[in-house]
N, C-alpha and C positions, 0 to 999 in steps of 0.2 A: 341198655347202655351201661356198661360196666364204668362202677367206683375208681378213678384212679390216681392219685396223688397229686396234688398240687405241681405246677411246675417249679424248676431248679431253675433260677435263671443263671446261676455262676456255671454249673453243669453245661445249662442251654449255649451260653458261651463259650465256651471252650468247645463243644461240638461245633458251633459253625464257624470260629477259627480252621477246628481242622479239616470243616467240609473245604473251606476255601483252599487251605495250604493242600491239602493232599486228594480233593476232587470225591464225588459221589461212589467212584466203583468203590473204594478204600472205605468208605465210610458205611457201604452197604453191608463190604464184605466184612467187618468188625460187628455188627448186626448178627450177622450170619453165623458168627462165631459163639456167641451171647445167647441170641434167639432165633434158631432153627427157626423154627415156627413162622415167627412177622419177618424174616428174612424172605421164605419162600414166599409168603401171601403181598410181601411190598417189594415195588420194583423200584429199581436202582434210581431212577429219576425220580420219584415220589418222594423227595427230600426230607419234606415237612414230618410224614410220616416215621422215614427212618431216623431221622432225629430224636422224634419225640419217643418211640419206642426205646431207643438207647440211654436218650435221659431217663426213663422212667427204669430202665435195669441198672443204671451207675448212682442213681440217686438211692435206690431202696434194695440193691441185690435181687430185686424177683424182675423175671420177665414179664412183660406187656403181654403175652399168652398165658403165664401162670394166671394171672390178674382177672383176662377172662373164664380161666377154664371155672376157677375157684367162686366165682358169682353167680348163683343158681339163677335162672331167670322161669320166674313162673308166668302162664299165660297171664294175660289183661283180663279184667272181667269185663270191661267194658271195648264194642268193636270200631275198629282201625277203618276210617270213613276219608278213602286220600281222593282229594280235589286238586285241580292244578288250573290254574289259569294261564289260557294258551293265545299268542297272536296268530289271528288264522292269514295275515297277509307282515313275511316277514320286511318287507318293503317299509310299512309302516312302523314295523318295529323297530330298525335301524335308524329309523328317522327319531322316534321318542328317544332311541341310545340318545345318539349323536347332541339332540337338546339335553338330556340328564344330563350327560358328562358337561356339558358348554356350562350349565349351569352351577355343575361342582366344583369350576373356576371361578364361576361368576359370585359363588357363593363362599369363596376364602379358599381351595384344599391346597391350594402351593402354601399361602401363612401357616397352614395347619401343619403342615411337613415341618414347614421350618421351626414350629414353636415347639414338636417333637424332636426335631434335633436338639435344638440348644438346651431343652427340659433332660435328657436323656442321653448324655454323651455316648456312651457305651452301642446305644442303638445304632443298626445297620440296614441296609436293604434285603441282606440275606433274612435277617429276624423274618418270624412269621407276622405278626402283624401290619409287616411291612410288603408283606410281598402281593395285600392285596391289588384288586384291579384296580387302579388310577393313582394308590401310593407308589407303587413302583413306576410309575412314567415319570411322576414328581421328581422323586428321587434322582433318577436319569437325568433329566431337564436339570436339576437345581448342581448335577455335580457340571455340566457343561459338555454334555454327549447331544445335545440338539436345542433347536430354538423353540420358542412358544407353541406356536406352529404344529411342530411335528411331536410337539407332548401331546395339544388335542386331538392330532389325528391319530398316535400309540394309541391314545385312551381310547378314543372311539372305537379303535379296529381290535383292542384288548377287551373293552366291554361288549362285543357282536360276539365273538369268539368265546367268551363265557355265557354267553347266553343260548350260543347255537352247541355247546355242552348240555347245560342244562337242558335244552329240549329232546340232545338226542338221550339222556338220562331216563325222562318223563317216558319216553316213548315204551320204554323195558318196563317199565310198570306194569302192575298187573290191575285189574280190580282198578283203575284211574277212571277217575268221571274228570272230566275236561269242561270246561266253560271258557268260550272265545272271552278273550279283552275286550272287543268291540263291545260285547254288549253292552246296551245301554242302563242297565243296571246289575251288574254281576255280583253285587252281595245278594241283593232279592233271589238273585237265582240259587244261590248257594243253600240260602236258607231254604228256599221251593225242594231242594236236591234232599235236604236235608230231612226234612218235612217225614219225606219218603220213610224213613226208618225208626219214626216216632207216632 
């Protein structure tokens, strides 16, 4: 993982002013112009990405690619052992979604939203930390785009959808040892997994 500056947040603002005012191709293509490089490798709707690469060349004059190339990375001495814990019936997954999110209501995340606005006037829905799963339905909801209702049902179908990401991710893995959820005890197993290479 390459070393890379602090973020700008006066920078960060003003780019997502101008993502808003003048839209994603505009904002790629100025990318593009800067850094060949993370232009080609980032696409045009990967926002967060083209952002932060452009803040990281407006802020310090070097590219997000200079930044890599310049970081030698020597092997690890120690070997890379990737486990994933997988639901073998996505049925039941949807169904643990569905109570998480119920609960990340039941547990304050609209007060949470709110005490992030008034703490932080400057913040928006575009910000990155904003755009995770269940802040941005908040966000929605609290500007008056739908009712309670249909904030839990975005989250829900917004947190299924990141998850059925995340699996088809795991799937491209190489070298992944998999351990079902259901098990009945899946740390024991990890460590049994583990065991193996010691």
């Amino acid at each position: 993982i390459a070393v890379l500056p602090p973020t700008n947040i006066e920078i960060q603002d003003k780019l997502i002013e101008r993502l808003k005012t003048e839209g994603a191709q505009s904002i790629h293509a100025l990318l593009n112009q800067v850094d060949p490089e993370s232009g080609q490798r980032l696409h045009q709707n990967d926002t967060q990405r083209v952002l932060r690469a452009l803040e990281v060349f407006l802020s310090t004059g070097k590219t997000l690619s200079a930044y890599w190339q310049e970081q030698q990375h020597s092997a690890c001495a120690y070997p890379f052992i990737k486990i994933a814990l997988i639901p073998e019936n996505i049925s039941t997954a949807n169904e643990y979604i569905e109570k998480r999110f119920e609960q990340m209501l039941a547990d304050g995340l609209i007060d949470e939203v709110k005490m992030l606005q008034a703490k932080y006037p400057k913040l928006d829905i575009e910000h990155t930390s904003q755009r995770a799963v269940g802040y941005r339905q908040v966000w929605e909801y609290l500007r008056g785009d739908y009712d309670l209702k249909t904030l839990r049902d975005k989250g829900v179908i917004a947190t299924r959808q990141y998850a059925k990401r995340q699996r088809t991710w795991l799937r491209s893995e190489t070298d992944l040892h998999t351990i079902p959820v259901s098990t009945s005890a899946p740390l024991a197993e990890v460590f049994d997994f583990l065991k193996t290479y010691f």
